[in-house]
N, C-alpha and C positions, 0 to 999 in steps of 0.2 A: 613733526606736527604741522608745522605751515608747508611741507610740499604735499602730506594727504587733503589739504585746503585749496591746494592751486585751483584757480578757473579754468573752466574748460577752453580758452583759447589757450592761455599758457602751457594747459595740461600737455596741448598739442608739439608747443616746442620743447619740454620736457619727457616726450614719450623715449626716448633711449634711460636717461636715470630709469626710468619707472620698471622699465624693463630687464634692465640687469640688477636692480633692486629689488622687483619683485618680491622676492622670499625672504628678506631681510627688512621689508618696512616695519617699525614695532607698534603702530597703529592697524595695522591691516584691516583692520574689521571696525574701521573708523566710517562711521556715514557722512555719507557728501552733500551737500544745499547748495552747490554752487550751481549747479544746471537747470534752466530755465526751459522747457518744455514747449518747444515751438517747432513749426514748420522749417523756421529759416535754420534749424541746428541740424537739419537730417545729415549734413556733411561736415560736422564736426564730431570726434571722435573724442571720447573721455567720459569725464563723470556725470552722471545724470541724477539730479533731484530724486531723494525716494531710497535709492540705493548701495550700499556702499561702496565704495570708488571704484574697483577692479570689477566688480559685478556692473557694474555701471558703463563702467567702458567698453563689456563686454556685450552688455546689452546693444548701445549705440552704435556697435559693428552689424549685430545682428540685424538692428530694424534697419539701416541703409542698406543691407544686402537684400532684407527682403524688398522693398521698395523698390531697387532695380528688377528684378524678379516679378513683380505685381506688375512694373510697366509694359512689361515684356509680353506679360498673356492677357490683360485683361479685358480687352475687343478681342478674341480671337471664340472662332466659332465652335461649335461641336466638331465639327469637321476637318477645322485646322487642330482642333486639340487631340484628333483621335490620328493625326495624320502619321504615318508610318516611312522613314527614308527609304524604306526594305522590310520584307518580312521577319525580320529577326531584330529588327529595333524599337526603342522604345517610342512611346508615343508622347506630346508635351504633358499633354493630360496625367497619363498614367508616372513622370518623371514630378508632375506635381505631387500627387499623393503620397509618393513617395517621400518628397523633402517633412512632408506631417510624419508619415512611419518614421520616418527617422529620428526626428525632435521627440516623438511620442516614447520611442526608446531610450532615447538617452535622460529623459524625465524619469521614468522609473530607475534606469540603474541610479545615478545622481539622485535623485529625490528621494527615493523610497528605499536607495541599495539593495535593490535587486539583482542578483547577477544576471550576466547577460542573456538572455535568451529563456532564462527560467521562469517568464511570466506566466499567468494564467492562460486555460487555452482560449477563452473568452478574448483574450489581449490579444493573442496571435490570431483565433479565427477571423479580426477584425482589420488585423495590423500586416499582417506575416506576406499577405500577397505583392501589397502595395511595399515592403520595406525589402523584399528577395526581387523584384519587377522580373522576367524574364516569359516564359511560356505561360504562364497562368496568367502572368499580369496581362499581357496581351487579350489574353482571351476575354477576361472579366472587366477590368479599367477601360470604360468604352461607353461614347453614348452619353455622357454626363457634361452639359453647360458648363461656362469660369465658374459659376455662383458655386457648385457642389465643390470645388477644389480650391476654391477661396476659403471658402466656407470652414474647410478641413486645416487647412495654413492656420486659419485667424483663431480657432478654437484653441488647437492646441500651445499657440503662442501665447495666446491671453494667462492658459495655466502654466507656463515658464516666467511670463511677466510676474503673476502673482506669487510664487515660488519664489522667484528671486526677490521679491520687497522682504520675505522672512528668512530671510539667508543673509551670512556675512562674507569678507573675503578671506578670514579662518577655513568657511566650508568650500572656497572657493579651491583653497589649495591645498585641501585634502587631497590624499593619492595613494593610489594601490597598486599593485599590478595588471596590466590591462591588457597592452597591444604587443600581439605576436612581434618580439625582434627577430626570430629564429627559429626554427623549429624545436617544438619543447619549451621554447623559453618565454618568456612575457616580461613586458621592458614598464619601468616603474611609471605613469602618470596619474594626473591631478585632475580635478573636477573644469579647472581653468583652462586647460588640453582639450579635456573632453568638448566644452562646448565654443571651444572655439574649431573645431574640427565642424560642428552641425553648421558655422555659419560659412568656411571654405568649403564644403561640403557641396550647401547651394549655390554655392560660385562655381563650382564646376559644372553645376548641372543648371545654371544659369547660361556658361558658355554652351551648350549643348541646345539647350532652347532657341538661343540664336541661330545656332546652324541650322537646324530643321525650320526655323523661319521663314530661314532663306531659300532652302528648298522646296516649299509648300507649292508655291508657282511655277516651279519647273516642270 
């Protein structure tokens, strides 16, 4: 009971228990008040007012990665966002949209338990280009200011924010069969996997923005 109440500096030098505990706290789906909602916590990591603990700390990973992400593009012109290292690579722009297709998918499977890919084609004629990026996305994703790719981040983020206020960390570590280990086979994970995957996800594709940054001027 009192380590689901830890403060979020503590929560910090207790993150190993939390972690090999995981599956075993008998609160799990105990809500947190100990996080105080300011600017100065973007870099602290753990429980966040509103939330229950593990959704919570999964959240405050989330909005720091987006936040480096946003610093990354947000002066950058049409031109720099449409900017290509080679013909066959993505553009920052078109790499943004995609981080929204992404988030936007894993809200339906997670939210709604959709299987993968089974969404309406409404969902895909909207989602499917920006979330495959490759020869179409090139062609289409182009030509659109930060505002239109902010725009897309911030939307879809708001409806995981308010997703996660009615959610607990029971829903969090629910799990099914998901991710190819094998050929034929699919290796067991959890809702808590799944989204913490969307937020290394844009860390990869954060490091990638970098590089094309760097080569814009070349």
């Amino acid at each position: 009971m009192e380590f689901m109440k830890t403060s979020r500096r503590k929560f910090i030098g207790s993150s190993a228990l939390l972690t090999a505990g995981a599956l075993l706290l008998p609160n799990v789906g105990m809500a947190s008040n100990e996080y105080q909602s300011n600017p100065d916590d973007l870099y602290l990591i753990g429980p966040k007012e509103g939330f229950t603990t593990h959704i919570g700390t999964m959240l405050s990973m989330m909005t720091m990665m987006r936040a480096w992400v946003v610093r990354q593009v947000k002066n950058l012109t049409v031109e720099e966002l449409d900017f290509q290292i080679y013909d066959t690579s993505n553009s920052i722009g078109a790499m943004l949209f995609h981080l929204a297709a992404t988030e936007k998918y894993y809200q339906l499977n997670t939210f709604e338990n959709i299987p993968w890919g089974e969404w309406d084609q409404a969902i895909k004629d909207e989602w499917d280009v920006a979330s495959s990026l490759g020869e179409r996305a090139r062609d289409i994703i182009k030509g659109n200011d930060i505002s239109f790719y902010l725009e897309k981040l911030e939307s879809v983020r708001s409806y995981t924010i308010e997703k996660f206020k009615e959610l607990d960390d029971s829903w969090l570590m629910q799990s099914e069969p998901f991710f190819p280990i094998k050929r034929g086979t699919l290796g067991e994970t959890n809702n808590y996997a799944k989204w913490f995957h969307v937020c290394e996800h844009e860390s990869n594709h954060n490091g990638q923005i970098k590089f094309i940054k760097s080569r814009i001027s070349d």
